[in-house]
ROMI-5503 format. One line per field, with one value per atom (N, C-alpha, C, O): residue in one letter; chain; atom name; x, y, z. Coordinates in pm, whole numbers, plus 50000, padded with zeros to 5 digits. Example, Ala and Ser with C-alpha at 12.3 -4.5 7.8 and 13.67 -1.06 7.14 Angstrom:
// ROMI-5503
r <- (A / A / A / A / S / S / S / S) .
c <- (A / A / A / A / A / A / A / A) .
a <- (N / CA / C / O / N / CA / C / O) .
xx <- (51319 / 51230 / 51320 / 51424 / 51285 / 51367 / 51290 / 51341) .
yy <- (49431 / 49550 / 49670 / 49668 / 49775 / 49894 / 50003 / 50114) .
zz <- (50780 / 50780 / 50780 / 50846 / 50708 / 50714 / 50787 / 50804) .
***
This chain:
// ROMI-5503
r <- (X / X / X / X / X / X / X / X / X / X / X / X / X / X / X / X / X / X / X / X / X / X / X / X / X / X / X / X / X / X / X / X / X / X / X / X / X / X / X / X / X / X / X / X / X / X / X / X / X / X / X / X / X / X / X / X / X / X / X / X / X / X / X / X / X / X / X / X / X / X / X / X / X / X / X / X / X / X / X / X / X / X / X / X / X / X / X / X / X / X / X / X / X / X / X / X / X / X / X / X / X / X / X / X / X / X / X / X / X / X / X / X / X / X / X / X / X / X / X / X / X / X / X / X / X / X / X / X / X / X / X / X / X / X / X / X / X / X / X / X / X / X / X / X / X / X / X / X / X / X / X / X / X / X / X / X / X / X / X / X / X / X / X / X / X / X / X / X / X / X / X / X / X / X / X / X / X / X / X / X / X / X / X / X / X / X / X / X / X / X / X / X / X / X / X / X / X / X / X / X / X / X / X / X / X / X / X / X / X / X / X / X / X / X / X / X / X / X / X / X / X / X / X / X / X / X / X / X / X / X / X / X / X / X / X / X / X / X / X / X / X / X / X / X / X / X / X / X / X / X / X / X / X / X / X / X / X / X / X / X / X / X / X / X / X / X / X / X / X / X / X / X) .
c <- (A / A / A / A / A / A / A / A / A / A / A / A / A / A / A / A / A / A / A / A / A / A / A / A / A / A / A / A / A / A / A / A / A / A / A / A / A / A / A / A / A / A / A / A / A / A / A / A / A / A / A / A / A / A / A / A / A / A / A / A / A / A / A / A / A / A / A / A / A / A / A / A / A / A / A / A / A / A / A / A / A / A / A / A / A / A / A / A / A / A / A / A / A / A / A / A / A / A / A / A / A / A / A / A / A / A / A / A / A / A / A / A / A / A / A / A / A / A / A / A / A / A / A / A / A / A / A / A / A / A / A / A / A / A / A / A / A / A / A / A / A / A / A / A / A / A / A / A / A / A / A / A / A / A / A / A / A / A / A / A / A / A / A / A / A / A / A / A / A / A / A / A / A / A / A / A / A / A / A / A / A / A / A / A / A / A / A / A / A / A / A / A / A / A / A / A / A / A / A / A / A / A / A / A / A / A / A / A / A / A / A / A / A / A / A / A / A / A / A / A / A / A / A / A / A / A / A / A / A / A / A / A / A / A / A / A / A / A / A / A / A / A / A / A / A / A / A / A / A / A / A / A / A / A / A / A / A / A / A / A / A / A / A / A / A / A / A / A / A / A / A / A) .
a <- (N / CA / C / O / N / CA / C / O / N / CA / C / O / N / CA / C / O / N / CA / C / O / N / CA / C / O / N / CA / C / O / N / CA / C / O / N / CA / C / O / N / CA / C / O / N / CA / C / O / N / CA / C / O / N / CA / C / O / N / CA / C / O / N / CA / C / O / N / CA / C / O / N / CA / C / O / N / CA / C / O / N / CA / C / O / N / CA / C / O / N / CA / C / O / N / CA / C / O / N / CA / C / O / N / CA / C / O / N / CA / C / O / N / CA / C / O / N / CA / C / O / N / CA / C / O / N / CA / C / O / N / CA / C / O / N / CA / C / O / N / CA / C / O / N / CA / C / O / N / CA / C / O / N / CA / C / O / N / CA / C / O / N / CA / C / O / N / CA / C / O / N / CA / C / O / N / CA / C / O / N / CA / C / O / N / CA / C / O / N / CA / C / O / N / CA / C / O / N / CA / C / O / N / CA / C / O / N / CA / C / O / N / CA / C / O / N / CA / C / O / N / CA / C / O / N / CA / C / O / N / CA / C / O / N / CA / C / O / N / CA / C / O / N / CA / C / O / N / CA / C / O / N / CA / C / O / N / CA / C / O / N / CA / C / O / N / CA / C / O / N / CA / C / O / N / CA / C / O / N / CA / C / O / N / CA / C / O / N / CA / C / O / N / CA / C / O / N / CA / C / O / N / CA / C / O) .
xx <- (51863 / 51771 / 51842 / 51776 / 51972 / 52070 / 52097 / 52135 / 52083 / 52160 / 52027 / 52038 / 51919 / 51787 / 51722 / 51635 / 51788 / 51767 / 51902 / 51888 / 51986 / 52084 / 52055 / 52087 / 52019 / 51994 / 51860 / 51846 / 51782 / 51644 / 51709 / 51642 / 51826 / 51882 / 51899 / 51907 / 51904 / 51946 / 51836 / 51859 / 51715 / 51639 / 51590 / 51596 / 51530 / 51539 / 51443 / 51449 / 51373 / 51320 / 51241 / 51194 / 51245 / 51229 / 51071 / 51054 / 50961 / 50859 / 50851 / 50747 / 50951 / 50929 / 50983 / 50935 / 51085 / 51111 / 51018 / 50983 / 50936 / 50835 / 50711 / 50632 / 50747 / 50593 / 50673 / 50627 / 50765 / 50842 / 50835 / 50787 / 50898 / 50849 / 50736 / 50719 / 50586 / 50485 / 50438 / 50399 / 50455 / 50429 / 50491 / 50454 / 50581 / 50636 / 50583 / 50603 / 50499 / 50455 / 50365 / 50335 / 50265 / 50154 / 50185 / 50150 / 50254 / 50226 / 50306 / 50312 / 50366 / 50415 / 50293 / 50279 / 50202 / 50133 / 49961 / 49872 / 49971 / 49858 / 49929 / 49849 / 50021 / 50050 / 50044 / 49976 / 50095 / 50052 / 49925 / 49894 / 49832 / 49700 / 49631 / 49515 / 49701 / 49610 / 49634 / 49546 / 49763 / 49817 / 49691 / 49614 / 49718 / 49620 / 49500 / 49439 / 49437 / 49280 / 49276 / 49170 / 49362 / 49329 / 49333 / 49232 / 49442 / 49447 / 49328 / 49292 / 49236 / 49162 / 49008 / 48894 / 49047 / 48919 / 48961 / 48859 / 49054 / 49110 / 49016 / 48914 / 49103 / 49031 / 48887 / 48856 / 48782 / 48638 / 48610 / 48518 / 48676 / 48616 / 48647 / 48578 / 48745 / 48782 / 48671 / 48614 / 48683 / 48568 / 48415 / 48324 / 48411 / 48229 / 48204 / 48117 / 48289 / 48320 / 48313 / 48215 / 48476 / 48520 / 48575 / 48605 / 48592 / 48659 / 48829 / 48819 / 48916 / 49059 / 49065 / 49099 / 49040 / 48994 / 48962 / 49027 / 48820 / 48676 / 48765 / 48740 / 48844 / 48891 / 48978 / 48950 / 49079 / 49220 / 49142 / 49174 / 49068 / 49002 / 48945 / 48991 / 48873 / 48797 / 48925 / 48918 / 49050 / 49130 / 49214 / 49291 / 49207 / 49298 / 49184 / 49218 / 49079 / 48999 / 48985 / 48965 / 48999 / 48933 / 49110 / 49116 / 49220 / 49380 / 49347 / 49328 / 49345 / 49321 / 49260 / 49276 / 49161 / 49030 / 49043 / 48973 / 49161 / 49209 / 49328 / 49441 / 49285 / 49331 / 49411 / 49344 / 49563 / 49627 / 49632 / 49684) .
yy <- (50454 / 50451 / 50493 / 50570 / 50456 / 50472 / 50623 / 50658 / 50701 / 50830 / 50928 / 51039 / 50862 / 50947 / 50914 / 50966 / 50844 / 50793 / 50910 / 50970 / 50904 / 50965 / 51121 / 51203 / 51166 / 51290 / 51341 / 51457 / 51245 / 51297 / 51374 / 51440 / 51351 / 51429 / 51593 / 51686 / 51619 / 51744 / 51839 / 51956 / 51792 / 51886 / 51975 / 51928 / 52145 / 52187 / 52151 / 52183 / 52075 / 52059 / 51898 / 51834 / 51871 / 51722 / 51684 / 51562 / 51751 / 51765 / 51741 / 51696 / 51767 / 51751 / 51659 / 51626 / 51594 / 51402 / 51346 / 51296 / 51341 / 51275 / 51261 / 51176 / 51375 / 51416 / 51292 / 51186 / 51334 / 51237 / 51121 / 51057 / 51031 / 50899 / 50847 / 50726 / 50979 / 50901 / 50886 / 50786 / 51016 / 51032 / 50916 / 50905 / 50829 / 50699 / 50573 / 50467 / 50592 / 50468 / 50473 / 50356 / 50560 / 50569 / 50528 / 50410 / 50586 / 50543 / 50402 / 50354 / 50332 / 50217 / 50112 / 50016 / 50150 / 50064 / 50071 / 49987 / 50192 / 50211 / 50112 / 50041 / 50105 / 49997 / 49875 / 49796 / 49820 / 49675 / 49661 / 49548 / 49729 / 49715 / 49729 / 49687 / 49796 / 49811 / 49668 / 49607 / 49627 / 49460 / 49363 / 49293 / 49402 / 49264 / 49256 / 49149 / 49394 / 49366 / 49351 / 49386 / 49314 / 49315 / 49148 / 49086 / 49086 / 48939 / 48890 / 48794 / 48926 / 48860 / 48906 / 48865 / 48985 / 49054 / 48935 / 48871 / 48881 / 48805 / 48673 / 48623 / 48627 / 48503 / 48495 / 48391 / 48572 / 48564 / 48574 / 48500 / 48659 / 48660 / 48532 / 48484 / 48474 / 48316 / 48183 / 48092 / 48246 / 48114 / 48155 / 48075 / 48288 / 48304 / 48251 / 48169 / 48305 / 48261 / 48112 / 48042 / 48061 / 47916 / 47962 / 47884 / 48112 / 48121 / 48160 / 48221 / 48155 / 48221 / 48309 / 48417 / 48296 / 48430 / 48543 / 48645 / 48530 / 48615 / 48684 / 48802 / 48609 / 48656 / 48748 / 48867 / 48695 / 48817 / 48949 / 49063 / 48936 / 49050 / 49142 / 49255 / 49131 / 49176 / 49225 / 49341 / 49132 / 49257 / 49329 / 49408 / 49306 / 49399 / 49558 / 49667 / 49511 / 49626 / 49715 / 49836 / 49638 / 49683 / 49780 / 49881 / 49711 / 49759 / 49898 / 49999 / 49881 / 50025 / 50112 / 50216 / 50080 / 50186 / 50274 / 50371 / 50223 / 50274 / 50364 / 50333 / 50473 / 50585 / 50679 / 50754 / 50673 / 50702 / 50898 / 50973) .
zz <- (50233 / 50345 / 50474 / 50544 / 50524 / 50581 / 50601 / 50713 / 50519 / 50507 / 50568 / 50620 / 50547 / 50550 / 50768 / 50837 / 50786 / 50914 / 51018 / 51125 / 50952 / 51019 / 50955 / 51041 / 50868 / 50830 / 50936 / 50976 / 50964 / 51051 / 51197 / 51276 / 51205 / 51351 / 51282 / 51363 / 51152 / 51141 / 51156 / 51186 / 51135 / 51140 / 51293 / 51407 / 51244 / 51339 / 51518 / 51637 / 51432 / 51588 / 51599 / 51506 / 51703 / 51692 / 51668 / 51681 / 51638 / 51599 / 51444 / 51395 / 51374 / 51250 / 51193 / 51085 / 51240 / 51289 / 51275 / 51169 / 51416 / 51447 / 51294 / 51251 / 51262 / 51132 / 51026 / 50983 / 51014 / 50894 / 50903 / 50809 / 51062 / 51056 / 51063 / 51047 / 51101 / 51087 / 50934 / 50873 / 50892 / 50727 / 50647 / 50530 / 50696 / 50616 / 50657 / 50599 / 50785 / 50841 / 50788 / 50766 / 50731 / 50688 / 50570 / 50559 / 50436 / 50307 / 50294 / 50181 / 50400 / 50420 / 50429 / 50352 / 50543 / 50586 / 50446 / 50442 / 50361 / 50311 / 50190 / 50129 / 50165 / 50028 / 50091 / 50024 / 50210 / 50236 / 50238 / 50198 / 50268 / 50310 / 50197 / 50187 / 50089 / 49966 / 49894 / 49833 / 49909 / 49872 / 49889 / 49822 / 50024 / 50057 / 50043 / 50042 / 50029 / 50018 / 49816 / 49764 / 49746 / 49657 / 49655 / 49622 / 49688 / 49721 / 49767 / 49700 / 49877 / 49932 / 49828 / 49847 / 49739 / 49613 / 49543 / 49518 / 49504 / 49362 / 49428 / 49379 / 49585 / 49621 / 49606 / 49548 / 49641 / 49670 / 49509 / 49476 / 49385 / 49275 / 49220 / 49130 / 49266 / 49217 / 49257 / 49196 / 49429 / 49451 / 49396 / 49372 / 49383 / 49317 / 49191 / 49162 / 49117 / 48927 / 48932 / 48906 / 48983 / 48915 / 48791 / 48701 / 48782 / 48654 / 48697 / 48804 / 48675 / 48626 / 48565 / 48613 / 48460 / 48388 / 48406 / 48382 / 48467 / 48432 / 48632 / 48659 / 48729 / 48894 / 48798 / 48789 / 48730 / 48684 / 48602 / 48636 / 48523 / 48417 / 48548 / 48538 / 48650 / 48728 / 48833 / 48874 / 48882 / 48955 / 48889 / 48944 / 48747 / 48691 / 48620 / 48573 / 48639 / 48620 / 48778 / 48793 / 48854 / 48991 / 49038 / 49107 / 48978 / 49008 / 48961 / 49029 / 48818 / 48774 / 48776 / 48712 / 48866 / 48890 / 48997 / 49022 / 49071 / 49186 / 49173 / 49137 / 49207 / 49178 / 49288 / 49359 / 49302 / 49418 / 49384 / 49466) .
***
Protein backbone atom coordinates (compact mmCIF):
# COMPACT_ATOMS: atom_id res chain seq x y z
CA UNK A 1 0.00 0.00 0.00
CA UNK A 2 3.08 2.04 0.94
CA UNK A 3 4.81 1.78 -2.38
CA UNK A 4 1.54 2.77 -4.32
CA UNK A 5 1.18 6.13 -2.26
CA UNK A 6 4.74 7.10 -2.95
CA UNK A 7 4.59 5.85 -6.60
CA UNK A 8 1.36 8.40 -7.12
CA UNK A 9 4.17 11.31 -7.27
CA UNK A 10 5.47 9.66 -10.49
CA UNK A 11 2.87 10.20 -12.59
CA UNK A 12 2.79 12.72 -15.36
CA UNK A 13 0.50 15.19 -14.22
CA UNK A 14 -1.18 15.78 -11.04
CA UNK A 15 -4.69 15.32 -12.51
CA UNK A 16 -4.26 11.79 -12.82
CA UNK A 17 -3.37 11.45 -8.99
CA UNK A 18 -6.27 13.07 -8.16
CA UNK A 19 -8.43 10.45 -10.65
CA UNK A 20 -6.63 7.58 -8.77
CA UNK A 21 -7.33 8.64 -5.23
CA UNK A 22 -10.82 9.32 -6.08
CA UNK A 23 -11.24 6.04 -8.10
CA UNK A 24 -10.16 4.22 -4.62
CA UNK A 25 -12.35 6.25 -2.45
CA UNK A 26 -15.10 5.21 -4.42
CA UNK A 27 -14.69 1.35 -4.67
CA UNK A 28 -13.64 1.77 -0.90
CA UNK A 29 -16.65 3.44 0.17
CA UNK A 30 -19.09 1.25 -2.38
CA UNK A 31 -17.96 -2.06 -0.39
CA UNK A 32 -18.63 -0.52 3.06
CA UNK A 33 -21.88 0.63 1.97
CA UNK A 34 -22.72 -2.50 0.22
CA UNK A 35 -21.67 -4.20 3.90
CA UNK A 36 -23.96 -2.48 5.62
CA UNK A 37 -27.01 -2.36 3.77
CA UNK A 38 -26.88 -6.03 3.73
CA UNK A 39 -26.66 -6.11 7.71
CA UNK A 40 -29.48 -3.87 8.15
CA UNK A 41 -31.53 -6.45 5.15
CA UNK A 42 -30.47 -9.50 7.54
CA UNK A 43 -31.85 -7.35 10.69
CA UNK A 44 -35.45 -6.38 9.24
CA UNK A 45 -35.66 -10.08 7.58
CA UNK A 46 -34.97 -11.36 11.15
CA UNK A 47 -37.42 -9.15 12.98
CA UNK A 48 -40.28 -9.83 10.11
CA UNK A 49 -39.75 -13.82 10.05
CA UNK A 50 -38.71 -14.68 13.81
CA UNK A 51 -37.00 -17.06 11.72
CA UNK A 52 -32.90 -17.60 11.68
CA UNK A 53 -33.13 -19.54 9.10
CA UNK A 54 -35.71 -18.49 6.65
CA UNK A 55 -33.24 -14.11 7.60
CA UNK A 56 -29.78 -16.26 6.49
CA UNK A 57 -31.45 -18.29 3.26
CA UNK A 58 -32.93 -14.83 2.12
CA UNK A 59 -29.37 -12.81 2.55
CA UNK A 60 -27.54 -15.36 1.13
CA UNK A 61 -29.90 -15.39 -1.88
CA UNK A 62 -30.16 -11.59 -1.92
CA UNK A 63 -25.64 -11.76 -1.54
CA UNK A 64 -25.67 -13.58 -4.63
CA UNK A 65 -28.00 -11.89 -6.67
CA UNK A 66 -25.88 -9.03 -6.55
CA UNK A 67 -23.91 -8.75 -9.24
CA UNK A 68 -20.61 -6.51 -9.21
Amino acid sequence: MYQNIYNMYDFSSPAIAFYDVQRKLLVGSYSSSLIASLDITFLVFFLTSGNLFIALYALITMTFSIDK
